[in-house]
N, C-alpha and C positions, 0 to 999 in steps of 0.2 A: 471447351468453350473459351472464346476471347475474353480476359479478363476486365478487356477495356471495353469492347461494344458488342459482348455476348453473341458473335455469330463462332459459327460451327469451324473449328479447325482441327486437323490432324497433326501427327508429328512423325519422324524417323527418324533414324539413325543412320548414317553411311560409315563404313571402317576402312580402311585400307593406307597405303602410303599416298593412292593414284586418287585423291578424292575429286571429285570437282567442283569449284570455288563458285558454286551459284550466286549471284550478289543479291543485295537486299532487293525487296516487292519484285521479283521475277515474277511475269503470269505464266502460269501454265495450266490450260484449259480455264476453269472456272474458280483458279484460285492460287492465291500470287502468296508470296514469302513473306514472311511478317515478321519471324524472329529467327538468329542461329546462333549458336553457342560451339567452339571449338574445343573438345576437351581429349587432348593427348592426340592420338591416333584417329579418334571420332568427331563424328560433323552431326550436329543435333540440327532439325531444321523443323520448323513450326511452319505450316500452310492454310491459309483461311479463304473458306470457300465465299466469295466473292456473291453479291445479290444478282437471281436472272436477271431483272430488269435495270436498266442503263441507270449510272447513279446520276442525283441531280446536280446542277454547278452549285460550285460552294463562291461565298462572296471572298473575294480575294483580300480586302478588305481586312476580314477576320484572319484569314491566313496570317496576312503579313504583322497583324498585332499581335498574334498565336509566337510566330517566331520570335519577334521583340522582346516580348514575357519570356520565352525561353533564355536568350541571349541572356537577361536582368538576371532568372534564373540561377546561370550556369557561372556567372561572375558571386552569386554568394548573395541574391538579394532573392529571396524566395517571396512570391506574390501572389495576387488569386487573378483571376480575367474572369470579367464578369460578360456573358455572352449570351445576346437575344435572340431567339426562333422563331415566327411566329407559326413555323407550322413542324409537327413535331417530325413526321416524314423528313421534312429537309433535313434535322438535325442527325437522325441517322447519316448520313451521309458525310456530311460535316464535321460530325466525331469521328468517321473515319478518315477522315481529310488530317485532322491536329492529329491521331493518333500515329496516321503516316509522319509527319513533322516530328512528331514528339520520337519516335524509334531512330529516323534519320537522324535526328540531335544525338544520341546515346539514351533519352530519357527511356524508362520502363512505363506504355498508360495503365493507369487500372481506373476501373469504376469504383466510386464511393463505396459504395456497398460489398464490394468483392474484395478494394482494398481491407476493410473491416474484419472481413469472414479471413484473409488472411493470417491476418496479427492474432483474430483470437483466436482459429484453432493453431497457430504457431506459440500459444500462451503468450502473447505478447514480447516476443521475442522474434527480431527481422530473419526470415528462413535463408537457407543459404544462396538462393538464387536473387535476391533480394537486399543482400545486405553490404553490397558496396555500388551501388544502384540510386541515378537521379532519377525520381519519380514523379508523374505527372497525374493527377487523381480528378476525375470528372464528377461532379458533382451537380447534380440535373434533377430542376422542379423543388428544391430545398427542401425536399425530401430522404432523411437519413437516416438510416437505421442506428440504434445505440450502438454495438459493433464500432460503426463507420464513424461516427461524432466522435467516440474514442480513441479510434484512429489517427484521426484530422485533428486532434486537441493533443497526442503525444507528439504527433509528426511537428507540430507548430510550435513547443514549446521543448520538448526534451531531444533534440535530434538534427543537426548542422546541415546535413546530408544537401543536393540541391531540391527543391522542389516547387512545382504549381500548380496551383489549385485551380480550374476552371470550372465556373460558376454557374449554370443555365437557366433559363426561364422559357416555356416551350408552352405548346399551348394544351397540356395535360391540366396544368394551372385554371386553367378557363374553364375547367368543365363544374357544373353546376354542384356545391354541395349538400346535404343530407342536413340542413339544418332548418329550425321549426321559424326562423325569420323568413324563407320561401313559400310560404302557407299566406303569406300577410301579402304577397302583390297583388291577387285580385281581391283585398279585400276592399272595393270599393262600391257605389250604387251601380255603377257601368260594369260591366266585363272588360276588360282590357285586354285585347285578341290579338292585335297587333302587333309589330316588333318595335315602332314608334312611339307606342301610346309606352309600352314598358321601359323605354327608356327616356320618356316624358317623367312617366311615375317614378324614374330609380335620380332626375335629376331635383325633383320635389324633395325625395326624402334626402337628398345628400344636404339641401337649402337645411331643409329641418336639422340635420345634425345625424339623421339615424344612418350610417353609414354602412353597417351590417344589412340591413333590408337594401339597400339602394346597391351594396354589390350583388345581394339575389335577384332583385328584381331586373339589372343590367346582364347578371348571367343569362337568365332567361329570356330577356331579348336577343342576347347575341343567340341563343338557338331558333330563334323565332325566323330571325332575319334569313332573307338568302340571298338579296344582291350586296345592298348598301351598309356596311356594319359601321362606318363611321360614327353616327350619332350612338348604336350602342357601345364603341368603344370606348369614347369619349365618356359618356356615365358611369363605365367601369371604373377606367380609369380616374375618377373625382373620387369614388368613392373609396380606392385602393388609396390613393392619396391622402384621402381623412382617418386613413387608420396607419397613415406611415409605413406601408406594403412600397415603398418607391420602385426596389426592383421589376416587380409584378407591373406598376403601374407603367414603365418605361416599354415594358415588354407587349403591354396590350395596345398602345400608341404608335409601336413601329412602324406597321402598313399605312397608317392612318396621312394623310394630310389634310392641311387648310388653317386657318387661325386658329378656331380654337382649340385646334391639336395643338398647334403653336404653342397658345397661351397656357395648358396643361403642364406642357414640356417646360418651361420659364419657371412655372411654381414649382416643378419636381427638381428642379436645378438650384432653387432661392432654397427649399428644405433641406437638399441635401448638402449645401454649400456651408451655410450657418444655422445652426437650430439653438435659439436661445433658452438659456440654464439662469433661473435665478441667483444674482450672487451669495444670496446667504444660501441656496444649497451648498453652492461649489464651498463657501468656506466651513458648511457641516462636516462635509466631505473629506478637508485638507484636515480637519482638527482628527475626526475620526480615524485617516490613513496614520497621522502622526501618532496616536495613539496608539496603533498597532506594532507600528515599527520601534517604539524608544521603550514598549513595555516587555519586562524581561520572565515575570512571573505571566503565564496567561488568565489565571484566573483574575487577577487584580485586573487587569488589563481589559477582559471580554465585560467585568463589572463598571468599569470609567467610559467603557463604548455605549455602556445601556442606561447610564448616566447624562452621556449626552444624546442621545435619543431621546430621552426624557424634556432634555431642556429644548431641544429645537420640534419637536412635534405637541410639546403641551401637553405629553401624556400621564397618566395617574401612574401606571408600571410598564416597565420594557423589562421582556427575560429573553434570553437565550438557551433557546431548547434545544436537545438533544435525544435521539431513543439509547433508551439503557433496556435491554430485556423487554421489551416491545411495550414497553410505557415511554411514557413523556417526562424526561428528566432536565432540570433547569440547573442548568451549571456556572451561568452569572444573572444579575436581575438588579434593576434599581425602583425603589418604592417603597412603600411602606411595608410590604411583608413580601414574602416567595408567592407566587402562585400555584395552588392548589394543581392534583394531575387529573381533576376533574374540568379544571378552567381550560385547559389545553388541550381541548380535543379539535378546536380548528388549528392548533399546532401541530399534531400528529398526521393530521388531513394533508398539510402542507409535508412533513415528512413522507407521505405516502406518496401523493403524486407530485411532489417538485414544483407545485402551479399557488400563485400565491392568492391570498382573497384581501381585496381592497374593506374599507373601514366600513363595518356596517354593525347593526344595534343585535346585541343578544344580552337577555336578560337585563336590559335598563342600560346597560354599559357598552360604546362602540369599540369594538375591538377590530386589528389587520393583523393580516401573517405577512409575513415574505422568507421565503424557503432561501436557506444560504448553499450555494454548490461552491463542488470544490473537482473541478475539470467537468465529471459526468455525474458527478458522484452527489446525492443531494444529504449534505453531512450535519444539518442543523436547521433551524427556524428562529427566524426575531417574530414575538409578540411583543404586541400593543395593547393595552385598553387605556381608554378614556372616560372619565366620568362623564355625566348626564351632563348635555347640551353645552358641549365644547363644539363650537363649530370647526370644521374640516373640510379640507380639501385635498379632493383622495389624489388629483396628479401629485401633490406637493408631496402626501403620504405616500406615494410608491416612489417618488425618486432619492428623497432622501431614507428609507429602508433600500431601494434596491443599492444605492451607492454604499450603507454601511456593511450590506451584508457579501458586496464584493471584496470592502477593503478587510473584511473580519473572517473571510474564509479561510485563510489559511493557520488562524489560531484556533478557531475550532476545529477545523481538523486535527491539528495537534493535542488540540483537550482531549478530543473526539477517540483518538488514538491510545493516548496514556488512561483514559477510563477504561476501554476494554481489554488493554496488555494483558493484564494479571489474570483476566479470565481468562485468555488465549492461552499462554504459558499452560495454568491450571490444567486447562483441556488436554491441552497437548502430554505435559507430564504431570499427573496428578498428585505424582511422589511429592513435589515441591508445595508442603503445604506450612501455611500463615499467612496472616494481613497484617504483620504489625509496618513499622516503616522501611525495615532493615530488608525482610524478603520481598517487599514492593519493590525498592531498591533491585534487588537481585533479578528478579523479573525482568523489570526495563533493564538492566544489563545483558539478560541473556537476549532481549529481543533487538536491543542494538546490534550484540555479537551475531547473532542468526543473521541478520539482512548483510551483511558486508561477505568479504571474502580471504579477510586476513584471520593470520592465526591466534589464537585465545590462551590466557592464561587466567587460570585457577586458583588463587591461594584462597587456603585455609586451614585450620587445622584438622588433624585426622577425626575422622566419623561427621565431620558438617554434610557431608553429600556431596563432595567436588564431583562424581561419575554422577549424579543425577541432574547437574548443571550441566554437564558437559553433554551426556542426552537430551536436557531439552536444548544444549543448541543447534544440536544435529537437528531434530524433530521441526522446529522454526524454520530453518535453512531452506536452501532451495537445493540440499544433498537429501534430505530427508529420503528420496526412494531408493538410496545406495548403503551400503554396509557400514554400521559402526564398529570397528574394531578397535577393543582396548586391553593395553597392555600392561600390566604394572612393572615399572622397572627396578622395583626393590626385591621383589620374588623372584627374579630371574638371574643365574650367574651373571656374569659378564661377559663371557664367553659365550653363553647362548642369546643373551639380548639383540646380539649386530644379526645373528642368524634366523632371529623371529622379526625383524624390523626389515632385513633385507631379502631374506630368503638367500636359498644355497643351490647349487648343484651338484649332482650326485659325482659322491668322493671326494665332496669337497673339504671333510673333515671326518675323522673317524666317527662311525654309525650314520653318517649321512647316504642312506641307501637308496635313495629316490631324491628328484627335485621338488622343491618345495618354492612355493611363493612367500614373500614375505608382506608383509603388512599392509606396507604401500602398495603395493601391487595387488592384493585382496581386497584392498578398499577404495579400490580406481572409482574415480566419481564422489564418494565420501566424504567419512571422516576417520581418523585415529589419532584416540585417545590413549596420553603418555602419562598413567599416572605415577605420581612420587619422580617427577622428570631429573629431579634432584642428585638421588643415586645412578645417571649414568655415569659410565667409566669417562675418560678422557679422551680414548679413540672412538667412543660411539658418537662422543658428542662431536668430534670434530666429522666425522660422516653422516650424523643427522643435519650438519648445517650446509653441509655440500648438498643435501639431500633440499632443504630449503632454497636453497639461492639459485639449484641448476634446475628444481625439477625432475629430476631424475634417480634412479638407482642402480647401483651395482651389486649382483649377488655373488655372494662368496664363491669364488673358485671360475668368476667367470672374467672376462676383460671387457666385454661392451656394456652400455649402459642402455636400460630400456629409462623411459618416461614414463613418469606418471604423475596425477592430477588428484590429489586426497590432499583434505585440509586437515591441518594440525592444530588438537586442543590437547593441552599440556595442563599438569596442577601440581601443587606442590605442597606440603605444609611447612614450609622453610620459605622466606622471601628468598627471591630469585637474588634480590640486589646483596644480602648479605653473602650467601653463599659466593657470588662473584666478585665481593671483595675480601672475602675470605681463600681465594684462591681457590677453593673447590669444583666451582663453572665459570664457562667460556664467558667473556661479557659479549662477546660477536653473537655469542648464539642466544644468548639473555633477552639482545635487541631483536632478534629476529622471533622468539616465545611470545615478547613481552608486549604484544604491538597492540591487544585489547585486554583490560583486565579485567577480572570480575573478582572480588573479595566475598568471601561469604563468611558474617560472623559468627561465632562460637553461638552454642545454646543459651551460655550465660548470660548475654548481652541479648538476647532476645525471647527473655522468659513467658511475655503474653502470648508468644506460639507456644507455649507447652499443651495447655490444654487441647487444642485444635489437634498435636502431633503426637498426644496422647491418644485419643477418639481415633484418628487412622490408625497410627500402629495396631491397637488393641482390636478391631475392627479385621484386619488383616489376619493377624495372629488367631484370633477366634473362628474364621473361614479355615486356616489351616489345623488348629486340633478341634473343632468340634465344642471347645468350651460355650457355654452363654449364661456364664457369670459378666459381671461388673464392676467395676471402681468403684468404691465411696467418694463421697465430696471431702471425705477427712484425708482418705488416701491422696487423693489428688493432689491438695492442700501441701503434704507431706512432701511430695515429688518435687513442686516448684519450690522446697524451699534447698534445694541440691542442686550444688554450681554444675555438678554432670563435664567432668574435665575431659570425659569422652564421645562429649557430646552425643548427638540423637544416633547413633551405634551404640550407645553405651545406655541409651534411654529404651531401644529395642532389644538389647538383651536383658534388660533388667525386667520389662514388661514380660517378657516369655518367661524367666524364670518366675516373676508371681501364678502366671498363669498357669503353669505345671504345676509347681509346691501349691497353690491355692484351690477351694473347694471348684468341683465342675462347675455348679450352677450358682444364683443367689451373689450376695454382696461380698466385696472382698475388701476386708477393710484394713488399717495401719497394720495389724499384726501382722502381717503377711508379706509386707516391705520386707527388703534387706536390712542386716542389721546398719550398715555406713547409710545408708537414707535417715533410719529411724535416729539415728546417731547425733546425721549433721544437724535435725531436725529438733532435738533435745538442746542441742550447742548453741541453738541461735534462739531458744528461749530462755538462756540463763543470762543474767543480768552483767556477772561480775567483772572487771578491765581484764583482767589475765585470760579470764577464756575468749572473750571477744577476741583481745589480741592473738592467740591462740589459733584462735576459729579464721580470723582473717589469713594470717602466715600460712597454712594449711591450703587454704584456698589460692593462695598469692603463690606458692609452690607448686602445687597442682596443675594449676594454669599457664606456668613453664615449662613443666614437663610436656604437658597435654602440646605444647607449641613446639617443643624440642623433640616429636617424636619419640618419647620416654629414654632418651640419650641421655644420661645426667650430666654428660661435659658441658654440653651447647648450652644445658639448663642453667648448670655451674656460670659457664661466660655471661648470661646473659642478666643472672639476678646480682652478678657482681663479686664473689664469692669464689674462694679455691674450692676444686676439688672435694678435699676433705673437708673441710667450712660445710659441704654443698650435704656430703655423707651422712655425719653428725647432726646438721639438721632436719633431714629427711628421718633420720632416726628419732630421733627427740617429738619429730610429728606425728612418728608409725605410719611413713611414707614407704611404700615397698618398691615405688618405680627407680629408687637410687641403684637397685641392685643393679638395673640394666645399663649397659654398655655402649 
């Protein structure tokens, strides 16, 4: 099917050296060339079978504006053409006339709709036939599928590309609808049988104001009629007119002549030309957009929008809502108290269907919605109430909400966003558990990292969870359906690290008996994770950074290079930056690690997640032996008062050891701790300066090592101290990490 005017077409292929150079709309029988594409040795040729019956003239007219718009187009100024049919037959024909122009220019047409279906089963990403491609999109009866409005709203805002929007109005528009205002034309003493009388009756009710009945009762005359439609087109169009339908209105006027088509056409040119805005909207407006743009917190910022809301509509409370968990959540609000999530059920109404409801009384108090979007997306709602017998006027109330809630979409989106991160994260890895501020923090870091496409660094010290950050950035990512591979590069010689990193070929070193991939290459499309990136050698690091900068890899024993396409998260419990002025890493390749970071703190610094990571671990641990015993609250108690220098590794072996040494079932209370828990736990309730100091040094040492990877030297450098200084008082504290090396 033609993408652009849905008739039937086939395709081929021709191969050979000898091809023949058919040119563009060749006929052949009943169906001419429409598209070809040249690829290598082959000739792709698209053919569209052509209508039996002779097509109709197209106004030249439209042509030659058709081209004009292209030409604006193709120089960089993308625009829509707005173009009238009055009979939808013609337009067929007519679409295939631009469509001819638009392939003749280089453009690709598509229909609105097909364009949509497109993008999204391409997940929103331009396919390949498609993406170096100026595009011409029909868009007919302003009838769009969600698809297609999405389409039309990324093309027009995130996308340089050339393109034109042509815009229809056919007489599909004119056919009668399904609403209970068409029940009310004959409701009069007479019968009104005629096609005259009914567009007598559709110009009475336009007089009146009711413009909804006065376009049913002029529909219905134009079916009545069958010579003269002038008079009922002229009622339509008044009444398409009083609802600001101008395109529709221009459309049903075409064929028409005489004065008072004339004077019709005049009014629809004086609306569309200047349509006057109260100046205290416009300057609601300008204070409102200001607010948006100079406020840096959004929460303070969406509260100073619903502040002034307050002051220019008279109202008692303005909130801005949001769905949290398919309730109605108010994330700013000015008034005298938050609004209850019972008040807000014509807010959730507006979150459901996108459509806003003008001021009207519920329960003594008049209240408006107006739904905030954000592209297609309807990401929030502004409420209104008013106390009892505030007079209103609902034009003034929908212009000034609809103007705040365009200039305010894009910070509730962003609220919108950062409320549901930590859930998303959670979902995705649910290892990463706490709500204090420090793993919020870490969340919105790994969801930053996820969306981009540079490489990630990890500090922290050992047992924080760096491989659990580093899977949920894979898991967020748009690698998610490719392989995570992780390597630790402190467990591996050095010698075998280049040969797991790059792969080898066979005989490439002795016991290399087969070829083997290496990591990059196993996790084409990916990710791989480098942990402890700190201990590589000197030559790996200087071939992981050619491995960065080209793209590519070379396997041991081989001389070409393949490519490949895997993103790199790296972690470290050593900052990258000392070790590189420590001379121990490259600073070129530091830059190249270093390009996102995410810090993740110690346990110590974020002791109100203990309990939470408490309840999983023990959770976990009890699905693997079968225990269904419990903590005490004394135990618990116990736990947080231990700096835990091996952090939640060191909080997970400890939990397993209670759980083994401790009874199967029933409570498990302090006696059942380790004795260094039950210890520190004693130390921090004795009063006297010596032990505190004591108790502090202990922990201030601990917490070196825990960061020096239990190396005493680095510990030694960093608390200030020789060596032996470093020895003697790991001794003095009954520190056993000095022993290691």
């Amino acid at each position: 099917m033609d993408l652009a005017t849905g008739g039937s077409i086939r395709w081929q292929v021709r191969r050979g050296r000898g091809i023949e150079s058919v040119p563009l709309f060749t006929i052949r029988g009943r169906s001419w060339l429409i598209d070809v594409d040249c690829r290598g040795k082959s000739r792709v040729e698209i053919w569209e079978r052509t209508p039996a019956r002779p097509a109709a003239s197209v106004d030249d007219a439209i042509v030659a504006s058709f081209r004009t718009a292209l030409a604006d187009a193709r120089d960089g100024r993308p625009r829509a053409l707005d173009v009238i049919e009055p009979e939808s037959a013609h337009w067929i024909a007519t679409q295939r006339a631009l469509a001819r122009e638009a392939r003749l220019a280089g453009f690709v047409p598509l229909a609105a709709d097909a364009f949509g279906a497109v993008l999204a089963q391409a997940r929103w990403r331009w396919p390949g036939w498609l993406k170096e491609r100026a595009l011409v999109v029909f868009a007919s009866n302003t009838r769009l599928s969600p698809d297609a409005t999405l389409a039309l709203f990324r093309l027009a805002t995130k996308d340089a590309r050339p393109h034109l929007i042509v815009r229809t109005v056919t007489a599909e528009t004119w056919r009668p609808r399904l609403v209970t205002a068409a029940l009310h034309v004959h409701d009069t003493s007479e019968p009104l049988e005629s096609a005259e009388g009914l567009a007598g009756r559709a110009n009475a009710l336009c007089d009146a104001g009711n413009f909804v009945d006065a376009e049913a009762a002029s529909r219905w005359s134009l079916l009545l009629s069958t010579d003269d439609q002038s008079s009922s087109r002229c009622a339509l169009a008044r009444s398409l007119i009083g609802q600001r339908r101008l395109l529709e209105a221009r459309a049903a006027l075409a064929p028409v002549t005489g004065s008072a088509a004339e004077a019709l056409r005049a009014q629809i040119g004086q609306q569309a030309s200047h349509r006057r805005i109260e100046p205290a909207l416009v300057d609601a407006f300008l204070d409102i957009l200001k607010i948006c743009q100079e406020g840096d917190d959004l929460v303070p910022a969406l509260t100073r929008i619903a502040a002034k809301l307050v002051d220019a509509l008279a109202a008692s409370v303005v909130a801005i809502v949001i769905r949290d968990r398919a309730r109605p959540t108010t994330i700013a609000h000015a008034g005298p108290s938050v609004p209850a999530a019972a008040q807000l059920q014509s807010a959730l109404r507006a979150l459901d269907t996108g459509v806003a409801e003008p001021p009207s009384t519920h329960g003594g108090a008049a209240e408006a919605v107006w739904p905030i979007r954000y592209g297609s997306t309807t990401v929030g709602a502004l409420w209104c109430q008013w106390s009892i017998d505030v007079p209103l006027i609902a034009e003034d109330v929908a212009a000034v909400l609809g103007l705040a809630a365009t200039a305010a979409a894009p910070a509730v989106h962003e609220a919108r966003e950062r409320i549901s991160a930590p859930q998303t994260i959670a979902t995705l890895v649910p290892e990463l558990v706490g709500e204090s501020a420090a793993m919020n923090a870490v969340r919105q870091a790994v969801l930053r990292a996820a969306a981009s496409p540079f490489p990630v660094l990890i500090e922290g010290e050992s047992g924080v969870g760096k491989e659990l950050v580093a899977r949920a950035v894979h898991a967020a990512s748009a690698r998610r359906g490719r392989k995570f591979c992780a390597l630790n590069c402190a467990a591996i010689a050095d010698d075998l690290v280049e040969a797991e990193l790059f792969g080898h070929t066979r005989g490439a070193f002795t016991g290399a008996v087969a070829e083997r991939l290496g990591l990059f290459e196993d996790a084409q499309g990916g990710t791989v994770f480098l942990d402890e990136v700190a201990e590589l050698s000197a030559r790996v690091q200087a071939k992981l950074l050619r491995t960065l900068q080209e793209g590519e890899v070379r396997r041991l024993g081989e001389a070409s290079t393949r490519k490949v396409d895997a993103r790199i998260v790296a972690a470290t419990n050593r900052p990258l930056a000392d070790e590189a002025s420590a001379g121990r890493f490259r600073h070129d390749l530091r830059y190249r690690l270093d390009v996102l970071r995410i810090t993740i703190p110690p346990l110590r610094d974020r002791l109100d997640d203990l309990p939470a990571l408490v309840r999983f671990l023990w959770s976990q641990l009890s699905a693997r032996t079968g225990s269904r015993a419990v903590l005490s609250p004394t135990a618990l108690a116990m736990l947080g008062t231990y700096d835990w220098p091996g952090n939640v590794r060191e909080l997970q072996n400890v939990l397993a050891s209670i759980m083994v040494s401790g009874p199967p079932r029933g409570v498990v209370g302090p006696q059942n701790l380790p004795a260094h828990i039950t210890r520190a736990s004693a130390m921090r309730s004795r009063a006297t300066l010596a032990e505190a100091r004591r108790d502090f040094e202990e922990r201030f040492v601990r917490a070196a090592l825990a960061r020096a990877g239990g190396r005493s030297v680095i510990a030694a450098r960093e608390l200030g101290v020789s060596r032996q200084g470093f020895t003697k008082l790991a001794a003095r504290l009954g520190i056993g990490g000095s022993a290691v090396t």
